[in-house]
N, CA, C and O atoms as a GROMACS GRO file, in nm:
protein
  504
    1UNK      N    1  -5.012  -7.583  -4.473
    1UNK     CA    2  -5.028  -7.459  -4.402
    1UNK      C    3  -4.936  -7.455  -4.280
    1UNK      O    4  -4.907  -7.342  -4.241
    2UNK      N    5  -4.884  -7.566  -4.210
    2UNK     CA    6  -4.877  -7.538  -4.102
    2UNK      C    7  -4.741  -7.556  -4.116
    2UNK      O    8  -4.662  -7.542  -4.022
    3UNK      N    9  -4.704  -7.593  -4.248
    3UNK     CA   10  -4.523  -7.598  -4.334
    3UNK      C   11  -4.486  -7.491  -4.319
    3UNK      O   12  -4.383  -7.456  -4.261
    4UNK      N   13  -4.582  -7.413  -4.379
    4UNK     CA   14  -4.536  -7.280  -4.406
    4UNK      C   15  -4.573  -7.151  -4.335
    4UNK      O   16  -4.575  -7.039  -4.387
    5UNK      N   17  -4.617  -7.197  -4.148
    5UNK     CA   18  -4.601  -7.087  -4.052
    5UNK      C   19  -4.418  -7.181  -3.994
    5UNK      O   20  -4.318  -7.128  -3.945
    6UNK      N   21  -4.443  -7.338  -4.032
    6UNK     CA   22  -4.272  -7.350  -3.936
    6UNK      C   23  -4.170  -7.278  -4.023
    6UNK      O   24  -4.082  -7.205  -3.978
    7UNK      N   25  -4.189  -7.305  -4.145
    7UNK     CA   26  -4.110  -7.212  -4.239
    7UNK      C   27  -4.024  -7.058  -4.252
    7UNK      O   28  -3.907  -7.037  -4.284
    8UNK      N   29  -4.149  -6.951  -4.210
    8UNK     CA   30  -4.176  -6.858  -4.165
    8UNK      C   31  -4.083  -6.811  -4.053
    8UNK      O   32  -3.985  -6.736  -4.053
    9UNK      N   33  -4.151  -6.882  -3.956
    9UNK     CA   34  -4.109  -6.878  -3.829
    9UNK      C   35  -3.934  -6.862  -3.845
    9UNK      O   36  -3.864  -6.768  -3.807
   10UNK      N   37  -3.886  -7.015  -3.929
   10UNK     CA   38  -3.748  -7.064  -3.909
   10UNK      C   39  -3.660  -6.930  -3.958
   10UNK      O   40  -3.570  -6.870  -3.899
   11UNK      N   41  -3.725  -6.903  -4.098
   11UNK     CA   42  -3.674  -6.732  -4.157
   11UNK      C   43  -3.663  -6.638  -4.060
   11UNK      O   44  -3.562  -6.577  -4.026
   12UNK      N   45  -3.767  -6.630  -4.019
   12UNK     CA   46  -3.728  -6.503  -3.930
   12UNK      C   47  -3.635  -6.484  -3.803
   12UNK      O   48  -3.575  -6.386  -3.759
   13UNK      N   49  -3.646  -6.599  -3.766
   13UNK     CA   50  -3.564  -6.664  -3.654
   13UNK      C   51  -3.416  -6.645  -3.677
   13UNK      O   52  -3.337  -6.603  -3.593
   14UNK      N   53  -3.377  -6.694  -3.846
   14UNK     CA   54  -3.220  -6.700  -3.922
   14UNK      C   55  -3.246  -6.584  -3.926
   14UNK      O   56  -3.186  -6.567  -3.820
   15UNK      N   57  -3.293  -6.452  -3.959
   15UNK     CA   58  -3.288  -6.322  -4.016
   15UNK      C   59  -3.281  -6.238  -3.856
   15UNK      O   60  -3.225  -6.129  -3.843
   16UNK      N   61  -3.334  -6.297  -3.765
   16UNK     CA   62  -3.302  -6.208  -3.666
   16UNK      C   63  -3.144  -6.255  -3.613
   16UNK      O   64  -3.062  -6.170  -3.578
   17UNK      N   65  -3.118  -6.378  -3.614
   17UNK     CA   66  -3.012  -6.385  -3.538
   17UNK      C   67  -2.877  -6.334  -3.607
   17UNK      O   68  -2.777  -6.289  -3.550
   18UNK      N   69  -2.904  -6.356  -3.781
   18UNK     CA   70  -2.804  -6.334  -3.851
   18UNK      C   71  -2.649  -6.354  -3.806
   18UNK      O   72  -2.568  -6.267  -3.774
   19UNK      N   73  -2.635  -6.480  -3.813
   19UNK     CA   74  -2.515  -6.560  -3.824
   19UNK      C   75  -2.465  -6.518  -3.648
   19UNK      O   76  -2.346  -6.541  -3.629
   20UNK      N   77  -2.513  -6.484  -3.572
   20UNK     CA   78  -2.427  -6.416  -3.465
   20UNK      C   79  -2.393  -6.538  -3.345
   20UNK      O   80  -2.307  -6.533  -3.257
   21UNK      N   81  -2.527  -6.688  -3.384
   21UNK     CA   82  -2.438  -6.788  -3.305
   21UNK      C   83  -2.289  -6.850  -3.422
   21UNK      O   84  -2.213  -6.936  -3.380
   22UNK      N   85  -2.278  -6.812  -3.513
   22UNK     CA   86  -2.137  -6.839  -3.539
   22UNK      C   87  -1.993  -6.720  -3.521
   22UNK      O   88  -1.875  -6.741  -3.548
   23UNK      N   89  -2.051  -6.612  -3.474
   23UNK     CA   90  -1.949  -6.531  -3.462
   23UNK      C   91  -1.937  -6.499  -3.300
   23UNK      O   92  -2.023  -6.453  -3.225
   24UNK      N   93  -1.782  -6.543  -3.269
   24UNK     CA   94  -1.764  -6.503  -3.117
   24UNK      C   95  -1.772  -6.354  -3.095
   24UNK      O   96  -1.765  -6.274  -3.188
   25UNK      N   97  -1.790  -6.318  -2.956
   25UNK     CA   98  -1.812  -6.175  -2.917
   25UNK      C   99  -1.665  -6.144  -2.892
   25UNK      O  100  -1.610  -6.241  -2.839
   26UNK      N  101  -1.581  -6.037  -2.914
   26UNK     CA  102  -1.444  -6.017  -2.875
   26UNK      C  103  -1.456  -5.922  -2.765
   26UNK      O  104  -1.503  -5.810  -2.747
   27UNK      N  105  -1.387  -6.020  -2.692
   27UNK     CA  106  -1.336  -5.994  -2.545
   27UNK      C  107  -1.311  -5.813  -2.520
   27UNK      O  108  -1.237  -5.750  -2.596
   28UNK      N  109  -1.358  -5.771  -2.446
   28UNK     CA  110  -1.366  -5.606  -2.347
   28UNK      C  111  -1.262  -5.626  -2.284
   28UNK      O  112  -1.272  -5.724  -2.211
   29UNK      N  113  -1.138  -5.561  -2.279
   29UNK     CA  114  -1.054  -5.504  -2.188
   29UNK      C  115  -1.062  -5.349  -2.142
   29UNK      O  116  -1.068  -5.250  -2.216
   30UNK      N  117  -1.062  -5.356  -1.976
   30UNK     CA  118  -1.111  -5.258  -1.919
   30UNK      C  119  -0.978  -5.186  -1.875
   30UNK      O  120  -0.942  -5.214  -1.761
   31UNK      N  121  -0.915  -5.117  -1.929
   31UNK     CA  122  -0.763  -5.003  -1.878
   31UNK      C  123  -0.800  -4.880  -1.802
   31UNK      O  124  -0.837  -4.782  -1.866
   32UNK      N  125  -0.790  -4.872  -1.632
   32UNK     CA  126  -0.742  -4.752  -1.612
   32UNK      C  127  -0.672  -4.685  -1.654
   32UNK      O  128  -0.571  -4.744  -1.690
   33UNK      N  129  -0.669  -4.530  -1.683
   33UNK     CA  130  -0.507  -4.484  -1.756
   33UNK      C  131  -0.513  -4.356  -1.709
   33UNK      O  132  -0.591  -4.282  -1.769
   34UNK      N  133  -0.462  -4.319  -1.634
   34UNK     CA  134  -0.440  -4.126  -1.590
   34UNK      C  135  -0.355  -4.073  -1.671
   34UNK      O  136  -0.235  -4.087  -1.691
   35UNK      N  137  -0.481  -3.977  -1.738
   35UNK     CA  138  -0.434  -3.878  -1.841
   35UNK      C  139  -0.455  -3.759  -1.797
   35UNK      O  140  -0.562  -3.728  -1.746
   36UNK      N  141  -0.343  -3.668  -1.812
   36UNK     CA  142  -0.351  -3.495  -1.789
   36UNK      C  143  -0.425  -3.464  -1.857
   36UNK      O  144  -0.443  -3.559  -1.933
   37UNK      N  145  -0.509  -3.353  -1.893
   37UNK     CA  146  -0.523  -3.256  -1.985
   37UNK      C  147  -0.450  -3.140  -1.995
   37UNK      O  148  -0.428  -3.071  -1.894
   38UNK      N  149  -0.414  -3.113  -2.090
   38UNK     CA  150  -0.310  -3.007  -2.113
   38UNK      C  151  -0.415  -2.870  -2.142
   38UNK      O  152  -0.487  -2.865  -2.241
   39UNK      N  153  -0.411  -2.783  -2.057
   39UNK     CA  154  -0.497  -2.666  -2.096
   39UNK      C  155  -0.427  -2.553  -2.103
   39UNK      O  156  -0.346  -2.530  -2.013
   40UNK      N  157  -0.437  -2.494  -2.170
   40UNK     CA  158  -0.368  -2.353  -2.214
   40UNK      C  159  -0.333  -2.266  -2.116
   40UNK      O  160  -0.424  -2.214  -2.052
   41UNK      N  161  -0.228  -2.241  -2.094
   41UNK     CA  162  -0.237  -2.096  -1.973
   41UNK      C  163  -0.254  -1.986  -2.026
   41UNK      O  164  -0.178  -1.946  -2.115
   42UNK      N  165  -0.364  -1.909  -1.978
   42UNK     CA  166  -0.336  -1.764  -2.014
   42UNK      C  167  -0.287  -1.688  -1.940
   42UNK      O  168  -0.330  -1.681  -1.825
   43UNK      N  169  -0.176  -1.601  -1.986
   43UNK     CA  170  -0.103  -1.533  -1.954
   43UNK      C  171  -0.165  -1.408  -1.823
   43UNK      O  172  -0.265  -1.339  -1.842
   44UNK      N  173  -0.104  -1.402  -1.733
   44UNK     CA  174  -0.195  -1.286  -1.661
   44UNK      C  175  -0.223  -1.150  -1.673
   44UNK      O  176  -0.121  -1.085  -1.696
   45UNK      N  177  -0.294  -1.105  -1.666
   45UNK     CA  178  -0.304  -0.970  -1.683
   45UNK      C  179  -0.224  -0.844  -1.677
   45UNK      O  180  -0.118  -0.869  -1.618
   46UNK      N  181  -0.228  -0.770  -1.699
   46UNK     CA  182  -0.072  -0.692  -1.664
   46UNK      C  183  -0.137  -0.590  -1.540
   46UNK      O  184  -0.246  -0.542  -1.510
   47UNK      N  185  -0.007  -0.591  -1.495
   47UNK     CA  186  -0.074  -0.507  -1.331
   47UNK      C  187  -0.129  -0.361  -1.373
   47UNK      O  188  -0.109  -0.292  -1.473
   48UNK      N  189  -0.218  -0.338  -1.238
   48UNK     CA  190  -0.298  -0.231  -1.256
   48UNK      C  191  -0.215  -0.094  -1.190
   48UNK      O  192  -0.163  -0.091  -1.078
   49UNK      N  193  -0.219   0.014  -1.286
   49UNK     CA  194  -0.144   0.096  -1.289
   49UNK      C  195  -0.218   0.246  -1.235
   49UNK      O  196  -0.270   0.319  -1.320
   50UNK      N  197  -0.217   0.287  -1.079
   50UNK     CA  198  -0.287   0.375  -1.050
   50UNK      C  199  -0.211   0.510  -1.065
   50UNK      O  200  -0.090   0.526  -1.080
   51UNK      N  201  -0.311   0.604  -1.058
   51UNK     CA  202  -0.270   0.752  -1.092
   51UNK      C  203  -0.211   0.803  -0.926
   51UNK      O  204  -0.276   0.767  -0.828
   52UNK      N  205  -0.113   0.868  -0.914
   52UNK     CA  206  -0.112   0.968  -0.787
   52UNK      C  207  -0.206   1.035  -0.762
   52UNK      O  208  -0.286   1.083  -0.843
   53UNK      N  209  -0.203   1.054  -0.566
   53UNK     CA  210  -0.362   1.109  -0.576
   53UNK      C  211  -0.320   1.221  -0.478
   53UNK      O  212  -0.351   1.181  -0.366
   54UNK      N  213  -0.275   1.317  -0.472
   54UNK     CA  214  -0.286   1.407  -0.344
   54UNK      C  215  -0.380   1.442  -0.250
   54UNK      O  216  -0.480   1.501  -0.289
   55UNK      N  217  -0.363   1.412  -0.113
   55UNK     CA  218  -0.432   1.421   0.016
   55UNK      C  219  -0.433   1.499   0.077
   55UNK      O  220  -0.372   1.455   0.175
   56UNK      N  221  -0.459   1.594   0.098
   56UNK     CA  222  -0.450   1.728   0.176
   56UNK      C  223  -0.521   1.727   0.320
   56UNK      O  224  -0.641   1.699   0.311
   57UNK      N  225  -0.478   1.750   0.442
   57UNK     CA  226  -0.502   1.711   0.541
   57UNK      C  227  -0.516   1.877   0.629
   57UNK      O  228  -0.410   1.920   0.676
   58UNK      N  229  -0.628   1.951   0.645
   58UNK     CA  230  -0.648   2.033   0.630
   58UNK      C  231  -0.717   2.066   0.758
   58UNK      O  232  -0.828   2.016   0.774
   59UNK      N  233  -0.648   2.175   0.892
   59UNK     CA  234  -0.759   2.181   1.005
   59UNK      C  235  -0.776   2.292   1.024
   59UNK      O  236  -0.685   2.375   1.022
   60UNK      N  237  -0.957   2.332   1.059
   60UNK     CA  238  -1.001   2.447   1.011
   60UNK      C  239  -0.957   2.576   1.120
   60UNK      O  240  -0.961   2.698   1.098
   61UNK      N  241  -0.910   2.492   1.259
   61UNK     CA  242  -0.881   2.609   1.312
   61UNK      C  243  -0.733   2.629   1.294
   61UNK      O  244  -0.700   2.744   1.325
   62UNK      N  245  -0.620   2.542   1.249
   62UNK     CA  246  -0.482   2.583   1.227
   62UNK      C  247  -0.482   2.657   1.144
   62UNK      O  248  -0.480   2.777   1.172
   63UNK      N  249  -0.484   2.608   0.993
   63UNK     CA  250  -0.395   2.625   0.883
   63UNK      C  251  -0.513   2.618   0.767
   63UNK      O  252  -0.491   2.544   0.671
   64UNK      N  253  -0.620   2.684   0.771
   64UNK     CA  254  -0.750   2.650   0.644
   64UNK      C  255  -0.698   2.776   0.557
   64UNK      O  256  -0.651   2.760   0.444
   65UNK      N  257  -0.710   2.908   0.620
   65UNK     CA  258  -0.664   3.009   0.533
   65UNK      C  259  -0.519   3.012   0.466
   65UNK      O  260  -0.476   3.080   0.373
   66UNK      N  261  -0.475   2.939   0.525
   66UNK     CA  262  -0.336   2.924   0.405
   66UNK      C  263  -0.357   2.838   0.277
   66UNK      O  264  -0.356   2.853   0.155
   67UNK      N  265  -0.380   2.727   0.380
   67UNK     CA  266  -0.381   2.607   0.298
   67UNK      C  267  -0.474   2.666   0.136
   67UNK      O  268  -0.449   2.636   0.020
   68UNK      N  269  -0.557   2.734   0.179
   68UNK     CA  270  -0.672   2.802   0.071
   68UNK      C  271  -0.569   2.877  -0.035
   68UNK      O  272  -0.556   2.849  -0.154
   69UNK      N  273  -0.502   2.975   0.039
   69UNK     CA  274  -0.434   3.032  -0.064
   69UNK      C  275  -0.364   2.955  -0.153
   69UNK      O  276  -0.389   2.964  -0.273
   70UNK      N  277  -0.260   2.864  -0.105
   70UNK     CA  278  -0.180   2.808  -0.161
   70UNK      C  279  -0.224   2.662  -0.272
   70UNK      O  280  -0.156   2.584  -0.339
   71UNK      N  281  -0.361   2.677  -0.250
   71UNK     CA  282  -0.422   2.569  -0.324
   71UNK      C  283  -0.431   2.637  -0.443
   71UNK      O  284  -0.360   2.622  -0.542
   72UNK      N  285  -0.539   2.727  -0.426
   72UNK     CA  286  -0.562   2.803  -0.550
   72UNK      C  287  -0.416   2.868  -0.623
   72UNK      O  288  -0.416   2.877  -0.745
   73UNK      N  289  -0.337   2.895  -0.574
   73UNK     CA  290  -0.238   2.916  -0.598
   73UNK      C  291  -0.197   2.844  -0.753
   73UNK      O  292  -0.183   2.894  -0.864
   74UNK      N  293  -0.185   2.680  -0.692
   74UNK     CA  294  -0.125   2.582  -0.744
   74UNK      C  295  -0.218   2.543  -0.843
   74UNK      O  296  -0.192   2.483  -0.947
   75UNK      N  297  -0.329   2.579  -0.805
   75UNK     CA  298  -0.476   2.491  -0.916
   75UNK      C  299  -0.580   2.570  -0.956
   75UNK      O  300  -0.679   2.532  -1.019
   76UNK      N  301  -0.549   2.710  -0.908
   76UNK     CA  302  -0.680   2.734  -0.972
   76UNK      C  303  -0.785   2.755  -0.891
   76UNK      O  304  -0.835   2.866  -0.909
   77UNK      N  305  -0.836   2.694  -0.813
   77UNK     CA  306  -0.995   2.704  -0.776
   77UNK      C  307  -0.984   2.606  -0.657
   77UNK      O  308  -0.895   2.524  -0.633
   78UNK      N  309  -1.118   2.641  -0.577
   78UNK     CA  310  -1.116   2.553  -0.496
   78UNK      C  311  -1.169   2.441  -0.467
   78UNK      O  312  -1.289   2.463  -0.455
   79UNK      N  313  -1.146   2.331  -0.449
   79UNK     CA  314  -1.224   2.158  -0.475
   79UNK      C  315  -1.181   2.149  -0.321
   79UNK      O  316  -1.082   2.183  -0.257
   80UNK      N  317  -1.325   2.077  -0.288
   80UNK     CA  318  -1.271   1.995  -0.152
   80UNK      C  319  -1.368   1.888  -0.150
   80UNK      O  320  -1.479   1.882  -0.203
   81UNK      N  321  -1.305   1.802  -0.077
   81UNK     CA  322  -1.374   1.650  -0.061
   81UNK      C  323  -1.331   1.663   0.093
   81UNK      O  324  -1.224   1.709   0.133
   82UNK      N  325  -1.464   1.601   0.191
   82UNK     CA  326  -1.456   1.595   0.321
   82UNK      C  327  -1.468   1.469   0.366
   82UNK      O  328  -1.566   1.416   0.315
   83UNK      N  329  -1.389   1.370   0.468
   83UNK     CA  330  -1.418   1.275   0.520
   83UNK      C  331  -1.386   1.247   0.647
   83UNK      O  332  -1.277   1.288   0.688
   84UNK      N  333  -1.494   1.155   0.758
   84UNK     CA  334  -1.429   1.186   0.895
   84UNK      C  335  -1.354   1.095   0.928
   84UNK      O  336  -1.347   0.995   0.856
   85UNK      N  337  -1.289   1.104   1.026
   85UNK     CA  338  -1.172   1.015   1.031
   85UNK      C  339  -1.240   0.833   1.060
   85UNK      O  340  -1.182   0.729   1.030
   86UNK      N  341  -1.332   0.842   1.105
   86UNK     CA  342  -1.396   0.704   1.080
   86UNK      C  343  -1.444   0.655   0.958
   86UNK      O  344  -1.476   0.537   0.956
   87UNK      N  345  -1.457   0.730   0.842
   87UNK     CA  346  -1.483   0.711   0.682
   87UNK      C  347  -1.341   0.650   0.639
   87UNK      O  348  -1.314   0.545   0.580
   88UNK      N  349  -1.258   0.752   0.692
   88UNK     CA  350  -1.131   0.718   0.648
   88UNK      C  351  -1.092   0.573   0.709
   88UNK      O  352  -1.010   0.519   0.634
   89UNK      N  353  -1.125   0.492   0.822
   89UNK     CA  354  -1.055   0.399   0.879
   89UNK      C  355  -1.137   0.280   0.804
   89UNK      O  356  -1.116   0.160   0.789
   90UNK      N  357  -1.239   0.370   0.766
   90UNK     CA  358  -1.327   0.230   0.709
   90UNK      C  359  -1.270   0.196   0.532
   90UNK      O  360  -1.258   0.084   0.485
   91UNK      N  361  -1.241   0.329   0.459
   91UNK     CA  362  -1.175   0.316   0.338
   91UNK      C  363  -1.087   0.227   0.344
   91UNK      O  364  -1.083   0.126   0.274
   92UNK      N  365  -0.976   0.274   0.465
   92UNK     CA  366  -0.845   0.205   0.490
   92UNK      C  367  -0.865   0.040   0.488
   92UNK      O  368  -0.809  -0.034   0.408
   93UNK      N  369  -0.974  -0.011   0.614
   93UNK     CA  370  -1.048  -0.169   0.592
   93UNK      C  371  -1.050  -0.186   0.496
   93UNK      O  372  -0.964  -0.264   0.457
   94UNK      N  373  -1.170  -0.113   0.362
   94UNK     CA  374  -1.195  -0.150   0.267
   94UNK      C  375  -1.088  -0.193   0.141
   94UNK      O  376  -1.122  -0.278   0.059
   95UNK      N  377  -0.974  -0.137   0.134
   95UNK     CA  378  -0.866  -0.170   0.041
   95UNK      C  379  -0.778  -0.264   0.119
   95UNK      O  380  -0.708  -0.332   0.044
   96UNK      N  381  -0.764  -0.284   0.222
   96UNK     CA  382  -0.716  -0.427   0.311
   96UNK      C  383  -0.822  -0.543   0.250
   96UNK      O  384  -0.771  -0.650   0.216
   97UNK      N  385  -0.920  -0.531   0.241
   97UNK     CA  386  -0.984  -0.637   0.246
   97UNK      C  387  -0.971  -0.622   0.050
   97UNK      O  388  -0.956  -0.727  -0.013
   98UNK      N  389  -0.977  -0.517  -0.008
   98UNK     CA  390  -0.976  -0.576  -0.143
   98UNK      C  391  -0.812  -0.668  -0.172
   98UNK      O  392  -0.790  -0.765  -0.245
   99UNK      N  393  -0.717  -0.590  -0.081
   99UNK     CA  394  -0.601  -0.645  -0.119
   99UNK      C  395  -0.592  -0.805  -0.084
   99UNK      O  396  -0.528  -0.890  -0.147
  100UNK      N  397  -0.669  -0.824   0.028
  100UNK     CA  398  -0.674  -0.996   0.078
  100UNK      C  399  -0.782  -1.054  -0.028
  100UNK      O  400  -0.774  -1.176  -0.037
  101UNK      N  401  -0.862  -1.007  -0.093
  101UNK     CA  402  -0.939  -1.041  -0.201
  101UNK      C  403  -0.854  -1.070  -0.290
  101UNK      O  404  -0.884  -1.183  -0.326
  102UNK      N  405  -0.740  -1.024  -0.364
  102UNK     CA  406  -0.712  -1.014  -0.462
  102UNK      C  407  -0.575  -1.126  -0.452
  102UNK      O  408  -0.546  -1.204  -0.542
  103UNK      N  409  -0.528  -1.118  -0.368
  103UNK     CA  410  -0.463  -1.254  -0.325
  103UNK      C  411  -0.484  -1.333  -0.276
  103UNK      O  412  -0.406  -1.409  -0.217
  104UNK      N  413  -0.622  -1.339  -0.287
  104UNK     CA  414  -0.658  -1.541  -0.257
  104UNK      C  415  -0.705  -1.574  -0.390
  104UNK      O  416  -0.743  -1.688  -0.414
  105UNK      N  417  -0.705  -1.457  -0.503
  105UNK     CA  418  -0.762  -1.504  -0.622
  105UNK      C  419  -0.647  -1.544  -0.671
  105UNK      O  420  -0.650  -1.641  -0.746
  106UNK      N  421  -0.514  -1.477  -0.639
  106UNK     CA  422  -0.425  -1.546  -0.725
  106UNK      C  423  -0.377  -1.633  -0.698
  106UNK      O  424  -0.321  -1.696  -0.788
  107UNK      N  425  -0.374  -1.685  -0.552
  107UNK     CA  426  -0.372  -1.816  -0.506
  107UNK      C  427  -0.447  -1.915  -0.592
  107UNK      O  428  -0.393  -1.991  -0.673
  108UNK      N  429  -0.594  -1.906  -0.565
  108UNK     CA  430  -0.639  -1.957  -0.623
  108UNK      C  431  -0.663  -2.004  -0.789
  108UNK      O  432  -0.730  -2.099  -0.830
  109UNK      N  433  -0.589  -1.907  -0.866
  109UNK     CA  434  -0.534  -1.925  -1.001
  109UNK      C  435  -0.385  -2.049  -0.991
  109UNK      O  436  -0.383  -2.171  -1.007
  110UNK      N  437  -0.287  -1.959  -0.960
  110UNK     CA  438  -0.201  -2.012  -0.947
  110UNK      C  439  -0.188  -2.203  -0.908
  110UNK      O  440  -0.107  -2.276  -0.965
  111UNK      N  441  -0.285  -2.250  -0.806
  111UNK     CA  442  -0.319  -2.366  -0.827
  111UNK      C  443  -0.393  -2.444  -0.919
  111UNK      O  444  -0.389  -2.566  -0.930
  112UNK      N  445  -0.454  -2.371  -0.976
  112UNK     CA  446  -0.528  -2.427  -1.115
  112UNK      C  447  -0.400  -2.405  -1.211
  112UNK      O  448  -0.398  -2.495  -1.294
  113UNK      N  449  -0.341  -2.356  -1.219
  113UNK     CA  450  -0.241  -2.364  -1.288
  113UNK      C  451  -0.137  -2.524  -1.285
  113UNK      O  452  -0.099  -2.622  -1.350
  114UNK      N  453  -0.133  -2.467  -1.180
  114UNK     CA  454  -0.007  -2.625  -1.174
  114UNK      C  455  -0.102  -2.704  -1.174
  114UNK      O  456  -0.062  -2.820  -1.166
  115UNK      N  457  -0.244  -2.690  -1.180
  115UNK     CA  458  -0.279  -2.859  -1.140
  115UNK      C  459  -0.318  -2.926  -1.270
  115UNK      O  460  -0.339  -3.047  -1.281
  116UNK      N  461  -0.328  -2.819  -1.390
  116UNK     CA  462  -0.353  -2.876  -1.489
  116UNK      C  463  -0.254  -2.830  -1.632
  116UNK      O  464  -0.287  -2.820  -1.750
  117UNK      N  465  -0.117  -2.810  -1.560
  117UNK     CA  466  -0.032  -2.806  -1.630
  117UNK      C  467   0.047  -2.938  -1.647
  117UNK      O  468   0.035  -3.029  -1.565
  118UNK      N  469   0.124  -2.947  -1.751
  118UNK     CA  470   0.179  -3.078  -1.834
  118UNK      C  471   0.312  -3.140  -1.715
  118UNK      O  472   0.408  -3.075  -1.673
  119UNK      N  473   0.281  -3.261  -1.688
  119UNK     CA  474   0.416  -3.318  -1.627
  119UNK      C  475   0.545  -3.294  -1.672
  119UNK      O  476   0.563  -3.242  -1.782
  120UNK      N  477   0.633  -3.325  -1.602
  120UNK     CA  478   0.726  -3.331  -1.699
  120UNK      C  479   0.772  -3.472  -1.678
  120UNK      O  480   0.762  -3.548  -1.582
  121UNK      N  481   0.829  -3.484  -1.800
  121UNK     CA  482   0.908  -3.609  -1.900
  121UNK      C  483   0.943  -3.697  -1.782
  121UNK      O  484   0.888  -3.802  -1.814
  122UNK      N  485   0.993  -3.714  -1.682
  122UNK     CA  486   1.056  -3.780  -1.572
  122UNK      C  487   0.946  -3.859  -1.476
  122UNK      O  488   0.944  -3.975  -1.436
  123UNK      N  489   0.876  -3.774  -1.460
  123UNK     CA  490   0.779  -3.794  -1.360
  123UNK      C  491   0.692  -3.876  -1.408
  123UNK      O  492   0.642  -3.952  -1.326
  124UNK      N  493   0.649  -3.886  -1.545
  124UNK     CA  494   0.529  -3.919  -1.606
  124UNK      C  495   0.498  -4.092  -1.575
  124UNK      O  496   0.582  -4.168  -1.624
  125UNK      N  497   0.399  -4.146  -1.508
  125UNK     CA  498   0.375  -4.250  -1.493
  125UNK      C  499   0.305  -4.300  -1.581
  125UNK      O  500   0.204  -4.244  -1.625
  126UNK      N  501   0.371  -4.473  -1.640
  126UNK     CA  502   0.352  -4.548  -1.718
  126UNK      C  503   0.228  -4.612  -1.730
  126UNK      O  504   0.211  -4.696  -1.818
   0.00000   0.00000   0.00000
């Protein structure tokens, strides 16, 4: 009985280790290596193409009754849009600030660009 728990034992012992004290472990070499990724550029958008807008600058005690005639004249009917000159200074801010918006985005493209665009051939470290 007690043959055949050392027996046992010895099997399972060979079956777990399965040959691995006769086989060496092969050696890990650890390589830093700086690799680019090459990512696609997409092409940019094509610029934005606004309509002409006529401004009519219109004061009611100069020039309103002309200006009236000669509108309708030209168009037809009469449309008016009113804004005070502090609406207007604030519009004016407002497209300053979209225009500084819109060029820090392309800044900010433009460096993603080069930073994950392909070396060239010369430069490329070994």
């Amino acid at each position: 009985m007690n043959f055949g728990k050392i027996s046992s034992l010895l099997l399972a012992i060979l079956l777990l280790s399965s040959c691995s004290s006769f086989y060496k472990e092969p050696e890990i070499k650890v390589v830093t290596k700086l690799e680019k990724t090459v990512v696609p550029i997409v092409p940019m958008p094509k610029p934005v193409q606004m309509n002409d807008i006529k401004i009519y600058v219109v004061s009611p005690e100069e020039n309103l009754e002309e200006f009236k005639k000669e509108f309708e004249a030209k168009n037809g009917g009469d449309a008016y849009v009113a804004i005070s000159i502090k609406d207007y200074e604030n519009l004016s801010k407002n497209f300053a600030e979209l225009r500084r918006y819109i060029e820090q985005q392309k800044a900010i493209i433009l460096y993603y660009e080069e930073a994950v665009s392909p070396l060239p051939e010369d430069n490329k470290s070994e």
